[in-house]
C-alpha positions as CSV (number, residue, x, y, z in Angstrom):
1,X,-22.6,49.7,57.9
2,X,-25.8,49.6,55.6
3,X,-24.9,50.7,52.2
4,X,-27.6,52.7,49.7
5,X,-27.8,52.6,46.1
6,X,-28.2,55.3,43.5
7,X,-30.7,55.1,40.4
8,X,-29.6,57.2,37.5
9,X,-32.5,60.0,38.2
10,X,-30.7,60.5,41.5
11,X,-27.5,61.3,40.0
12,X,-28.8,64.2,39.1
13,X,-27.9,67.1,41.4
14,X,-28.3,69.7,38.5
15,X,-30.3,70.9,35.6
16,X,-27.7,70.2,33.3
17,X,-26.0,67.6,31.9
18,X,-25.2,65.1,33.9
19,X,-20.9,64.4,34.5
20,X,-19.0,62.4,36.5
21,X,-18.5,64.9,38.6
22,X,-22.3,65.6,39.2
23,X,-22.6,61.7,39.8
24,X,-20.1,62.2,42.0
25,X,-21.8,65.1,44.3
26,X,-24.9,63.4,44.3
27,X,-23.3,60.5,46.1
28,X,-21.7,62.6,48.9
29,X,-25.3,64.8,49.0
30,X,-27.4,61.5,49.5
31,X,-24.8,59.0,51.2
32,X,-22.1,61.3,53.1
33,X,-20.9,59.2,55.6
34,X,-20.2,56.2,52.9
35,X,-17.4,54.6,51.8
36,X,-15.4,55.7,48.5
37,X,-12.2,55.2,48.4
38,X,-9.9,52.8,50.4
39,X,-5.8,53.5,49.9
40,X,-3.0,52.6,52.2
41,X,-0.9,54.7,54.6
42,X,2.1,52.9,55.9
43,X,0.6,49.8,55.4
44,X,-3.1,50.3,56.8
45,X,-5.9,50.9,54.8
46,X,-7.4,54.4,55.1
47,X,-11.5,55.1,54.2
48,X,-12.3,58.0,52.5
49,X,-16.1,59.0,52.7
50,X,-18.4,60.0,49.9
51,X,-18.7,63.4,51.8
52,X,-14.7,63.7,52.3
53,X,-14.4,63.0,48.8
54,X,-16.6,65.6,47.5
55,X,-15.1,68.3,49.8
56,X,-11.5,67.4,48.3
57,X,-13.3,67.4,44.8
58,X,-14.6,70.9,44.9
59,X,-12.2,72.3,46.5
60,X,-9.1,71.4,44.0
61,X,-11.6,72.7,41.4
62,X,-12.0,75.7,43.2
63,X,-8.2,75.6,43.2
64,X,-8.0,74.8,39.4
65,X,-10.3,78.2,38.6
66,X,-7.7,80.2,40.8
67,X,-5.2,78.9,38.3
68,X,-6.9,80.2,35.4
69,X,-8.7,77.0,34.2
70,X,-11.1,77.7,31.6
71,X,-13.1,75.8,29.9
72,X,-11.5,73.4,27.4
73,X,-8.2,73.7,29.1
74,X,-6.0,70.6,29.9
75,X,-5.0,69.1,32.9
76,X,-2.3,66.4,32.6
77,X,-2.1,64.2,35.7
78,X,1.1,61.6,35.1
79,X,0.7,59.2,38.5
80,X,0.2,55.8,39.7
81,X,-2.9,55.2,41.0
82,X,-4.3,56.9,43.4
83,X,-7.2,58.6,45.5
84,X,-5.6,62.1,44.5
85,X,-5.4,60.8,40.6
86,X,-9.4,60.5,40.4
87,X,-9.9,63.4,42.7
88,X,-8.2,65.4,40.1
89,X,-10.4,63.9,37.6
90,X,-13.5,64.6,38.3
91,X,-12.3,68.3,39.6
92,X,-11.3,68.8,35.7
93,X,-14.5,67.6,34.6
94,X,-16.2,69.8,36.8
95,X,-14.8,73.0,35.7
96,X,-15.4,71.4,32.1
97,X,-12.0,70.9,31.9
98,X,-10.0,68.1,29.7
99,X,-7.8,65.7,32.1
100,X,-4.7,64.1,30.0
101,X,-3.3,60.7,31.7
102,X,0.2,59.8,31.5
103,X,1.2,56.4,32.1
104,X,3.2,55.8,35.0
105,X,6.5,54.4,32.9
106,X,6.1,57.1,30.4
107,X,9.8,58.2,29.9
108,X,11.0,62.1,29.7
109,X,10.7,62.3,25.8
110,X,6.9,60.7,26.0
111,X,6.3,63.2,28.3
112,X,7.5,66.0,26.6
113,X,5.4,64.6,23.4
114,X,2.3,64.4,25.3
115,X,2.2,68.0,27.2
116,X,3.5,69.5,23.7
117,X,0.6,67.7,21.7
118,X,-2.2,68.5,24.4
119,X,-0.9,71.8,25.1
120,X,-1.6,70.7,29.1
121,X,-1.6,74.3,31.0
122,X,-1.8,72.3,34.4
123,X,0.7,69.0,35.2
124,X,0.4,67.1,38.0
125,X,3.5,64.8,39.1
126,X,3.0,62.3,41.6
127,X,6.5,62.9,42.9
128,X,10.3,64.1,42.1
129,X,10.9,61.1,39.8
130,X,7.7,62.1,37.4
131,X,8.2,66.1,38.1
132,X,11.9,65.6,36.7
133,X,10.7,64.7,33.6
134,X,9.6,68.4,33.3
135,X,12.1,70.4,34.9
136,X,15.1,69.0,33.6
137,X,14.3,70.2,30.3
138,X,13.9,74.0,30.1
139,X,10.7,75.9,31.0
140,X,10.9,76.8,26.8
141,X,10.4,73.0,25.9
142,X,7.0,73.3,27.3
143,X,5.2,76.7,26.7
144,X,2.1,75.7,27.5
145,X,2.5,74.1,31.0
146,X,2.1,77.1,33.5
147,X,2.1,75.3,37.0
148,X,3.2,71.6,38.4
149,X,1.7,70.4,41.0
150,X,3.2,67.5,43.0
151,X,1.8,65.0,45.8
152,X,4.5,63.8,47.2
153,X,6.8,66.8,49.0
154,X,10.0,64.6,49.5
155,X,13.1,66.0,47.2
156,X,11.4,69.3,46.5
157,X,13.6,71.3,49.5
158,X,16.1,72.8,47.3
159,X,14.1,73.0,44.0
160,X,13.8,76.3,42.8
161,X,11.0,77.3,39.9
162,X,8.2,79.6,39.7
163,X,5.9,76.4,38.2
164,X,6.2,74.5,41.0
165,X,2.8,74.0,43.6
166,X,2.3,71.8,46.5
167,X,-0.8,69.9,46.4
168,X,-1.9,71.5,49.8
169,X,-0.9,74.3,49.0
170,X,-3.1,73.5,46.2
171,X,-6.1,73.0,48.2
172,X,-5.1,76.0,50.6
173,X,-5.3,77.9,47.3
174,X,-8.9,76.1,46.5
175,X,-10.1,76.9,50.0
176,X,-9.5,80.6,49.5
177,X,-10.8,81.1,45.8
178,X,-14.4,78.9,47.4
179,X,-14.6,81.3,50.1
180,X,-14.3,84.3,47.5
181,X,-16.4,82.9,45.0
182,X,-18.7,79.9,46.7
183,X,-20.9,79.6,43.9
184,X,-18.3,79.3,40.8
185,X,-17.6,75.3,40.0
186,X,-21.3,74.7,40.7
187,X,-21.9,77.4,38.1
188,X,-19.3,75.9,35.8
189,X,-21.0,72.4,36.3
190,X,-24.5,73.5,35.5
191,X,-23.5,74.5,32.0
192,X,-22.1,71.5,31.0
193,X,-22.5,70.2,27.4
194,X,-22.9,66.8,26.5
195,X,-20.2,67.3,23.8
196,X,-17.8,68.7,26.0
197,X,-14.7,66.5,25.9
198,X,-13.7,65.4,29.6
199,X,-10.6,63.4,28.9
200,X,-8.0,62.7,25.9
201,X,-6.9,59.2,26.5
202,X,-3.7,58.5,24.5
203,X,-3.6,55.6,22.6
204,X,-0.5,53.5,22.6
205,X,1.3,54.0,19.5
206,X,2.5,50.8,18.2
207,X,2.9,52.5,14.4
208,X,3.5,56.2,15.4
209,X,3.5,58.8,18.0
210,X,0.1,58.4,20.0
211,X,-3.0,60.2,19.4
212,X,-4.8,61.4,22.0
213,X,-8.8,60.2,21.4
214,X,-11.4,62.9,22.6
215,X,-14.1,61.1,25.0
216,X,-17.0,63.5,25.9
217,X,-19.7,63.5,28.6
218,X,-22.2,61.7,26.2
219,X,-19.1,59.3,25.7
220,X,-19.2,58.2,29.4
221,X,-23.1,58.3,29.8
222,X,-23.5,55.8,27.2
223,X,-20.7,53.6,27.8
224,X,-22.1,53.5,32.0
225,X,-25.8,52.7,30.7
226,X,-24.7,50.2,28.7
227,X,-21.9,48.7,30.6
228,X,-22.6,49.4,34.2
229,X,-26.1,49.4,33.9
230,X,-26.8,46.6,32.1
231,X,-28.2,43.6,34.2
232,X,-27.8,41.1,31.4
233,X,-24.4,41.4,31.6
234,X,-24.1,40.2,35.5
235,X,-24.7,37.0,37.2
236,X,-28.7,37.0,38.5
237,X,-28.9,40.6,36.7
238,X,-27.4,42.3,40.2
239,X,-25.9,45.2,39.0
240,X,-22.9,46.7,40.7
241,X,-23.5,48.3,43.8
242,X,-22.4,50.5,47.3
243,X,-21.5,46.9,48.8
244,X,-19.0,45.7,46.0
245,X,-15.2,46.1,46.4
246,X,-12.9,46.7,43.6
247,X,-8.7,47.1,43.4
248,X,-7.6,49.6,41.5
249,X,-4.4,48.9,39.9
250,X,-4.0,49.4,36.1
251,X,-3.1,53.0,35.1
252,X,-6.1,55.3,35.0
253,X,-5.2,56.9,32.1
254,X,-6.2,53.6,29.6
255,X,-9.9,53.7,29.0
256,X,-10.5,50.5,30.4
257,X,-8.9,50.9,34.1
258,X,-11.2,54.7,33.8
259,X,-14.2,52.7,33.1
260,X,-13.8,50.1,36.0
261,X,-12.3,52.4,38.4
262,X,-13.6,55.8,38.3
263,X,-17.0,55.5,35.9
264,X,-17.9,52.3,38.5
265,X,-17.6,54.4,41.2
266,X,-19.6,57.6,40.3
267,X,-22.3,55.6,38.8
268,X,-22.8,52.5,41.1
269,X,-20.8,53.8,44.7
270,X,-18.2,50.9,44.9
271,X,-15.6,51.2,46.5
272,X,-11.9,52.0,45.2
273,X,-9.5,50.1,46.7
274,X,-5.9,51.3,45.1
275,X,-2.9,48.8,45.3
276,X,0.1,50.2,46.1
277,X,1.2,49.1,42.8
278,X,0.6,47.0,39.7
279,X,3.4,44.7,40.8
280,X,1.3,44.9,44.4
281,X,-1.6,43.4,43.4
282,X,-1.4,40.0,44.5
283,X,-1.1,41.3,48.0
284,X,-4.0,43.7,47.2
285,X,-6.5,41.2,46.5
286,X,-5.5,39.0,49.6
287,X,-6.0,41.8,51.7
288,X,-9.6,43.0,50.3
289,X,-10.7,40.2,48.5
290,X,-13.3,42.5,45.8
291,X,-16.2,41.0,44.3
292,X,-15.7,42.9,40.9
293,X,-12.7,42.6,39.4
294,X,-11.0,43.4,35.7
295,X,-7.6,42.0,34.4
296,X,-5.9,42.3,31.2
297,X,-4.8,39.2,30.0
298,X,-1.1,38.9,31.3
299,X,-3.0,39.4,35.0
300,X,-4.8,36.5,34.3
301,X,-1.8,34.0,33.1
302,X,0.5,35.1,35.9
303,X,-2.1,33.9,38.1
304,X,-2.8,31.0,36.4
305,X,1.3,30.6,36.2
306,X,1.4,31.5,39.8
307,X,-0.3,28.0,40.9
308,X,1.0,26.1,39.0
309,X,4.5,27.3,40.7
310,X,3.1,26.7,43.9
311,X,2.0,23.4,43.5
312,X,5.4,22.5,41.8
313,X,7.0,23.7,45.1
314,X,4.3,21.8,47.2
315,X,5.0,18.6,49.7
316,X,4.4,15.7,47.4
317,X,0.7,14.9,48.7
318,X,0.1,18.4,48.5
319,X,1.5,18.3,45.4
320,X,-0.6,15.6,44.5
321,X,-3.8,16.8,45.3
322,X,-3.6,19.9,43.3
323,X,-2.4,18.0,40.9
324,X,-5.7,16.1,40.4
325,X,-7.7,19.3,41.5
326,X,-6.5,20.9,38.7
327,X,-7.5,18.0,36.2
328,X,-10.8,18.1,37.8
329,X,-10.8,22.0,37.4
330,X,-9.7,21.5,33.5
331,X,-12.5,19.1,33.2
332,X,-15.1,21.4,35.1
333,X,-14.2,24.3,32.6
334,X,-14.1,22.3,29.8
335,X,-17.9,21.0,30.6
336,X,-19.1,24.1,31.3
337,X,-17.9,26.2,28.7
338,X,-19.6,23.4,26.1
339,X,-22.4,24.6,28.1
340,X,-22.3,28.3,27.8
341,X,-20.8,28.6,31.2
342,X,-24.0,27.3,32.6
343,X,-23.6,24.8,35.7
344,X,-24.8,20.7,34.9
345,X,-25.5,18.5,37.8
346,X,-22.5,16.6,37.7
347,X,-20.1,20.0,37.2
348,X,-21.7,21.6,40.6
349,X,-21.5,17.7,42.1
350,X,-17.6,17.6,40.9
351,X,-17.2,21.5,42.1
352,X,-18.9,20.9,45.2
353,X,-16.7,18.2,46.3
354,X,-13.4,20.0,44.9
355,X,-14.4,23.5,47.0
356,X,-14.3,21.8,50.2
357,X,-10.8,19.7,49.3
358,X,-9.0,22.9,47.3
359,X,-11.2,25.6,45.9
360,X,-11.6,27.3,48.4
361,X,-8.0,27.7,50.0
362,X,-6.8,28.1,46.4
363,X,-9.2,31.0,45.2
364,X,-8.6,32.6,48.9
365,X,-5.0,32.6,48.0
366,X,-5.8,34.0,44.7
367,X,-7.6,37.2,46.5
368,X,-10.3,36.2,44.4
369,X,-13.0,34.0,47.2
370,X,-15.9,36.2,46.7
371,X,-15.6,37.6,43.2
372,X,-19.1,37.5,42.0
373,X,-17.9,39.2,38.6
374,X,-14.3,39.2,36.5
375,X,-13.8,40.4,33.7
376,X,-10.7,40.2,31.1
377,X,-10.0,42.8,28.1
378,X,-7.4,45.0,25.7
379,X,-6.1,42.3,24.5
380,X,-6.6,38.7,23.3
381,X,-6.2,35.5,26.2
382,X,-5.8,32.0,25.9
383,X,-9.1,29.8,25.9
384,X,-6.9,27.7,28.5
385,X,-6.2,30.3,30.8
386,X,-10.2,31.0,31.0
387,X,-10.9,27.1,31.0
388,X,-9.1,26.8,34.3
389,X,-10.8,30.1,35.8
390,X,-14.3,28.9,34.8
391,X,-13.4,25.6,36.7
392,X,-12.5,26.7,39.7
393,X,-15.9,28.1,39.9
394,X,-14.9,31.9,38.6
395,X,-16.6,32.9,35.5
396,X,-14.2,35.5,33.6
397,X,-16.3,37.0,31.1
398,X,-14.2,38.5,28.1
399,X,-15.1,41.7,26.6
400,X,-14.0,44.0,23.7
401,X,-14.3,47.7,23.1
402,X,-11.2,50.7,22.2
403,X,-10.5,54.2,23.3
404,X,-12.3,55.4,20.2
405,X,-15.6,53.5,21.1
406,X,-15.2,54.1,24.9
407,X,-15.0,50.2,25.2
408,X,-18.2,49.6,24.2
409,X,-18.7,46.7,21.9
410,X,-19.1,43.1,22.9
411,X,-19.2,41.3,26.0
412,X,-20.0,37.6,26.8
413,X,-23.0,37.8,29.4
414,X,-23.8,35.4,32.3
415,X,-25.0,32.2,31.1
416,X,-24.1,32.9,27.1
417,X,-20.2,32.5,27.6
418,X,-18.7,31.4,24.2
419,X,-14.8,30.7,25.2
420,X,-12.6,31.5,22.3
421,X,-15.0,34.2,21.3
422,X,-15.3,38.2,23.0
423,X,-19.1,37.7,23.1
424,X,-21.6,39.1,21.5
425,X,-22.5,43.0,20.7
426,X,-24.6,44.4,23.4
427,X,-28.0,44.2,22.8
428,X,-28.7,48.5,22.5
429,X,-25.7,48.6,19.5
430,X,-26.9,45.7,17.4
431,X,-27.6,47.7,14.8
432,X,-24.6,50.0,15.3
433,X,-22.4,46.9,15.1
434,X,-20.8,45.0,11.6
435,X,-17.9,43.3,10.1
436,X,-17.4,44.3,6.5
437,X,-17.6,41.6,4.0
438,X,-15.0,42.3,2.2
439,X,-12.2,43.1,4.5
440,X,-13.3,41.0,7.8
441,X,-12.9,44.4,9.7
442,X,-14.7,45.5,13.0
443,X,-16.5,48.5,12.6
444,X,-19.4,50.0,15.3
445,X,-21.5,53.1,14.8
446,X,-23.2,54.9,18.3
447,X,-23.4,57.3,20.4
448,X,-19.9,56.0,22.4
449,X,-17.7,56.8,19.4
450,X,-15.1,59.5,20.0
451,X,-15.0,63.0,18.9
452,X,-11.8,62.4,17.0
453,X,-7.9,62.9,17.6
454,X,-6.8,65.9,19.3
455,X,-5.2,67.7,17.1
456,X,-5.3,65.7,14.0
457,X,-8.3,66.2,11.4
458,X,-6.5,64.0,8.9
459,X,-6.3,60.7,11.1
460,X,-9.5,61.3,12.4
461,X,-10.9,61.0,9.2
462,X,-8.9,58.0,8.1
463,X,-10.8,56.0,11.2
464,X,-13.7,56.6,9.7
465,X,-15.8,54.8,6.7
466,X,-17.7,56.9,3.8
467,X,-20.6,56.1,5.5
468,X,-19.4,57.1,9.1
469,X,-18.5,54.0,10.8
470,X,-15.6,53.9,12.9
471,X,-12.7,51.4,11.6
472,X,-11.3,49.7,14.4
473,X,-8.9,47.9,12.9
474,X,-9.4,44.6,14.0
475,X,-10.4,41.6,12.3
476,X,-13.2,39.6,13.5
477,X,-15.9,36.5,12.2
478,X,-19.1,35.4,13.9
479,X,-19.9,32.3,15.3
480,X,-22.6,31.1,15.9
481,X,-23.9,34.0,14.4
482,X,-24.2,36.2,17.4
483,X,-20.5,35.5,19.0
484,X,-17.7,37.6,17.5
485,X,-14.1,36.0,17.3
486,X,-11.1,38.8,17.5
487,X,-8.7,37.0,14.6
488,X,-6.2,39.8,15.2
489,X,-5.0,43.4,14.1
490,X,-5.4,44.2,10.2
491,X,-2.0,45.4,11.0
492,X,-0.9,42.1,12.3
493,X,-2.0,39.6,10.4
494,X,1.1,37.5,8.7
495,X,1.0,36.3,5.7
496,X,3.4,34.1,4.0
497,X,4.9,33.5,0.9
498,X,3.2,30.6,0.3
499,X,-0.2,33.0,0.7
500,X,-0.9,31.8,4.0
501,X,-3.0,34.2,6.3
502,X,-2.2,33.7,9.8
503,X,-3.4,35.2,13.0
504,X,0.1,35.4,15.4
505,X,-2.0,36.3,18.3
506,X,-3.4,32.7,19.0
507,X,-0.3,31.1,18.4
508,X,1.4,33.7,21.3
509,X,-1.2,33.7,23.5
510,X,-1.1,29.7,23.2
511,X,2.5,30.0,24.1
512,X,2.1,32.6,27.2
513,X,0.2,29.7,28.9
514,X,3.7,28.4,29.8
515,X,4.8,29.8,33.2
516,X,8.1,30.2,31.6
517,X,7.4,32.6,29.0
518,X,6.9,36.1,29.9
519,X,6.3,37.6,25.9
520,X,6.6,35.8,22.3
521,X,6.1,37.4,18.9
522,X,5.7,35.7,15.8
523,X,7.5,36.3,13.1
524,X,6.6,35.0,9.2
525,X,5.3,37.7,7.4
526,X,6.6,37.0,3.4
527,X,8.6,34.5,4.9
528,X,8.2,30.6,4.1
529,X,7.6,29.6,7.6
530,X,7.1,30.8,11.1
531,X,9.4,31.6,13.7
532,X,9.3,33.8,17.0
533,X,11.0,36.1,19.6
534,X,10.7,34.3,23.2
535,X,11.2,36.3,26.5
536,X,11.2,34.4,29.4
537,X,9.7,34.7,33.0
538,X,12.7,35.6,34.6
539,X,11.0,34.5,37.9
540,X,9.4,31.5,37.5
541,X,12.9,30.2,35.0
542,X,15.3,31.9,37.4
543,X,13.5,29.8,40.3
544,X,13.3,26.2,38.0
545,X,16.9,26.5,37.8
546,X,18.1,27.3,40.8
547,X,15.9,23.6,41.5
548,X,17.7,21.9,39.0
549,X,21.5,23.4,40.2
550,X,21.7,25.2,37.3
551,X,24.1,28.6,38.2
552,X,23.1,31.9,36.5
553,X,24.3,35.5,37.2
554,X,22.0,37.6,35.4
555,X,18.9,37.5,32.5
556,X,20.9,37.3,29.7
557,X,23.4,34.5,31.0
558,X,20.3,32.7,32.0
559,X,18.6,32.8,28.5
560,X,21.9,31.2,27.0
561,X,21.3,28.4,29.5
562,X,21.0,25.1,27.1
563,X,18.5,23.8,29.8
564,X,16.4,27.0,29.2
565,X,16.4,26.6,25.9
566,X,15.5,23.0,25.9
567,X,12.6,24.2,28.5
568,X,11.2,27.0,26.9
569,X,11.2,24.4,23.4
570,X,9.0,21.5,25.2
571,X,6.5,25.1,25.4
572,X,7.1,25.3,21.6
573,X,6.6,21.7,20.6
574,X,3.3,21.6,22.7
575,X,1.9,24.8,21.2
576,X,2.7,23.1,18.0
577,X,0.7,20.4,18.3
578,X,-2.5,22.4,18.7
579,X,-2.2,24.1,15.3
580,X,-1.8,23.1,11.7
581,X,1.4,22.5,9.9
582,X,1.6,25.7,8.5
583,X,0.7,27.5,11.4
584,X,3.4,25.7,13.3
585,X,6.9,27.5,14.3
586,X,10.0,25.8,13.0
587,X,12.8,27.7,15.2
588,X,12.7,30.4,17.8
589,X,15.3,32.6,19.6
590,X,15.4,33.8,23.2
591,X,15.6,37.7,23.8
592,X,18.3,38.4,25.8
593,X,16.8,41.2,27.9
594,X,13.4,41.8,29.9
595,X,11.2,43.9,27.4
596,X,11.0,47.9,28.5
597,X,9.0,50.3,27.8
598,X,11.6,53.2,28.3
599,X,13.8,51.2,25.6
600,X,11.2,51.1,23.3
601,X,10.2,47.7,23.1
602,X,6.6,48.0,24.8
603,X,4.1,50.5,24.7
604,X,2.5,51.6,27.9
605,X,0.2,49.4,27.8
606,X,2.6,46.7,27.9
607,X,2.2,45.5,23.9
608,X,5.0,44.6,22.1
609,X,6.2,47.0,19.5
610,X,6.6,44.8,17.0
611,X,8.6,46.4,14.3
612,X,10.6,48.1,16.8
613,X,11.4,44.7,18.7
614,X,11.9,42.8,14.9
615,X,14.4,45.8,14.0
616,X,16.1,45.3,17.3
617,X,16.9,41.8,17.0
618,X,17.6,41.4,13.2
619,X,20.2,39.1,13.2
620,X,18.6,37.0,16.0
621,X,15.5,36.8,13.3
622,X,17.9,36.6,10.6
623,X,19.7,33.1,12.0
624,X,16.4,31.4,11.7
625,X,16.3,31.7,8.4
């Protein structure tokens, strides 16, 4: 099927300020019988056309005006992804609404927090399990909410409260208040406000309770000009476009799955392809193979970790051949990235031969064949993780933004790759972009920079300088006097009683290049050496035991394993030898549990909590020194 493109005047379907949702109706106006959306239905892939997905669009809008929405209200959706999670999105932002994600592992009391500090009036719950985390509290612990709409219909026979809302009896609702009043979203849309704040996008409290940062229409216009619409930033400056693919898997709520997903799909006409899961999306990119793709870092080293598993589990000439393709691959990467990612006759020579022998089965299997663009971001990844990405012919370009700036900061741009580094700002912020002498932090000022905390005058000013820059918080240098290196969080950075400062992120993301370790944290600060917390890969360990007939009953038992130990210690000694004496680690202990977000170890995001995992295991920390 021939695809079309959009140009940014043609987004606009209205004299007024242009949304995602008015992106989002010009689509299905100019392209009807397109593809959107892609998600699965007991196993097969279902389309979803650009006109299909307007109709659902205005109609829940419609729906969400029956139920009293005005403008300003919120609308908390707390789902995996899903078609009906962006649906729901741009419906809020249509009515000039304010749509509140919830992470998908957000536990009852996170919950309660979040539609407390919002004040959400409409929840959405993708099914029993989410919509219990509001009804078994009393209807008193959340005054605000005054209806909960849920997807999925199974459990809900016997449930008995006033709140509750099938979804299509949701959209029956929607049907009835458009056939009353035809003209009323379109109404509500044409008076949009570039400051009108669209979505609160929690932040993941590793120090405190999160804070939900305000993003507003200009937000999202100036984060898609200057991220989606920037040519410089892709390889032969095509942007993205109707015939591009991408899987949808991280939750929608965090910024940076919002921007890829949802924003790359009003602006450009992708389409969404949504895994059945995070923990699905290997299969997911087998099955669709996308040509745009974004990971966060612990995507990209399970991958990485992933092949090398394989080929330890290969026949031995199989075995063998990967074995020298992946020394060839190291080599590749390591040539290229001396070259700012730019090809040299013998590195496409080398590839060329290499994509016939193993490339191409291997990056097939990856679900990753005819990825013309990756990306990695949200946090900081090992330079040998990219190395071996960039040899197998798949530039991963890493980038570097927050919430508060709607992501946009630095990227590194076809053919100026910088490994080690995020990149450089993008050319329309150069002047909006600094790191302050004195204290090495980050700082941007432009027109992507939140309206502030919901809620909470007092930390919003706090983020900000005298002189109106944002303070990210991070700690950065230039090299090369256009790249940026991320050292690490202010917050973060250890230092010693000898006066040492030390970055821990480089030495744990150095360490997470072992397929056997899952998570590490470094520990040192006022301390006279360095030490860490090491959780394994219960996987990848559990299945290099069972090779070398070593018995385990569950992940504790197998952390207390000698051989583990010994295992996860070669990791150690190796990531000691790439950093200086004082930055090396003399002891670590094994956690003796998978890290959890409900237990308060991890944030939704999946960081580590540090002070909350140090306080947790005092007396492990304690035995090392």
């Amino acid at each position: 099927m021939a695809v079309a493109t959009a140009s940014t005047a043609e987004t606009q379907s209205n004299p007024g300020q242009v949304t995602l949702a008015s992106r989002a109706k010009a689509w299905a106006e100019r392209h009807p019988d397109q593809v959107a959306m892609r998600q699965k239905d007991y196993g097969i892939w279902r389309e979803t056309t650009w006109a299909e997905t307007w109709e659902t669009v205005l109609t829940a809008a419609h729906g969400l005006l029956a139920l009293g929405v005005d403008v300003g209200d919120r609308v908390s959706i707390h789902s995996e992804d899903r078609k009906e999670w962006v649906l729901m999105d741009l419906a809020t932002v249509a009515v000039r609404a304010i749509t509140v994600g919830l992470y998908p592992t957000n536990p009852a009391p996170e919950v309660t927090y979040t539609l407390n500090d919002c004040g959400a009036k409409i929840h959405i719950a993708e099914d029993q399990e989410q919509a219990d985390k509001v009804l078994e509290q009393s209807p008193q612990t959340f005054p605000t909410v005054e209806k909960i709409i849920y997807l999925e219909p199974r459990g809900f026979s016997d449930y008995v409260d006033d709140r509750l809302l099938p979804w299509d009896d949701f959209l029956a609702l929607g049907a009835e208040h458009r056939s009353q009043h035809p003209d009323a979203v379109e109404k509500r849309m044409a008076a949009a406000e570039p400051d009108d704040v669209m979505t609160l996008v929690y932040t993941s409290g590793t120090t405190g309770p999160p804070k939900g940062a305000m993003l507003s229409n200009g937000n999202a216009e100036f984060a898609i000009e200057l991220i989606i619409n920037s040519p410089e930033r892709m390889p032969g400056g095509k942007l993205p476009n109707p015939g591009d693919q991408i899987v949808t898997y991280l939750p929608l709520c965090h910024v940076a799955e919002r921007l890829f997903s949802t924003w790359h799909l009003v602006a450009a006409g992708p389409v969404l392809n949504f895994a059945e899961s995070a923990d699905q999306v290997n299969i997911a990119l087998r099955e669709i193979q996308p040509t745009l793709f974004f990971a966060v870092p612990r995507i990209w080293e399970k991958l990485h970790a992933g092949v090398l598993i394989r080929g330890a589990d290969a026949s031995r000439f199989k075995k063998l051949l990967l074995d020298r393709s992946l020394d060839v691959a190291g080599w590749i990467g390591r040539k290229r990235v001396a070259n700012l990612g730019n090809w040299t006759p013998a590195t496409r020579v080398a590839y060329a031969i290499a994509w016939v022998l193993v490339f191409r089965a291997l990056r097939e299997r990856l679900g990753l064949r005819h990825c013309r663009y990756a990306a990695s971001g949200a946090a900081p990844i090992a330079p040998e993780v990219l190395e071996f990405f960039i040899g197998i012919g798949l530039n991963v370009y890493e980038l570097y933004g927050m919430t508060e700036n709607t992501a946009v900061a630095t990227s590194n741009l076809h053919g100026r790759m910088r490994l080690g580094t995020v990149g450089e700002p993008y050319p329309a912020i150069v002047d909006g972009f600094r790191i302050d002498e004195a204290t090495g932090e980050i700082q941007v000022k432009h027109d992507g920079v939140f309206a502030g905390y919901w809620g909470k005058p007092k930390q919003t000013a706090e983020t900000f300088t005298s002189d109106g820059w944002l303070r990210t918080g991070d700690v950065g240098e230039w090299v090369d006097g256009t790249f940026v290196r991320l050292v690490d969080r202010i917050k973060h950075i250890i230092i010693t009683s000898g006066g040492k400062n030390i970055s821990p992120s480089e030495i744990e993301n150095t360490l997470k290049t072992s397929p056997f370790i899952n998570e590490a944290m470094v520990i040192g600060d006022r301390r006279k050496y360095l030490t860490a917390l090491i959780a394994i890969e219960l996987d990848t360990v559990g299945n290099w035991a069972l090779k070398q007939n070593i018995p385990y009953t569950t992940y504790r038992d197998l952390t207390e394993k000698e051989e583990v130990v010994q295992l996860v210690k070669q990791a150690v000694d190796q990531t000691n030898e790439k950093f200086a004496r004082v930055e090396g680690l003399k002891d670590f202990r094994l956690i003796p549990k998978e890290l959890d977000h409900e237990d308060g170890e991890l944030t939704a995001t999946q960081k580590v909590k540090r002070s909350s995992v140090e306080d947790m295991y005092t007396e492990l920390v304690e035995s090392m020194y």
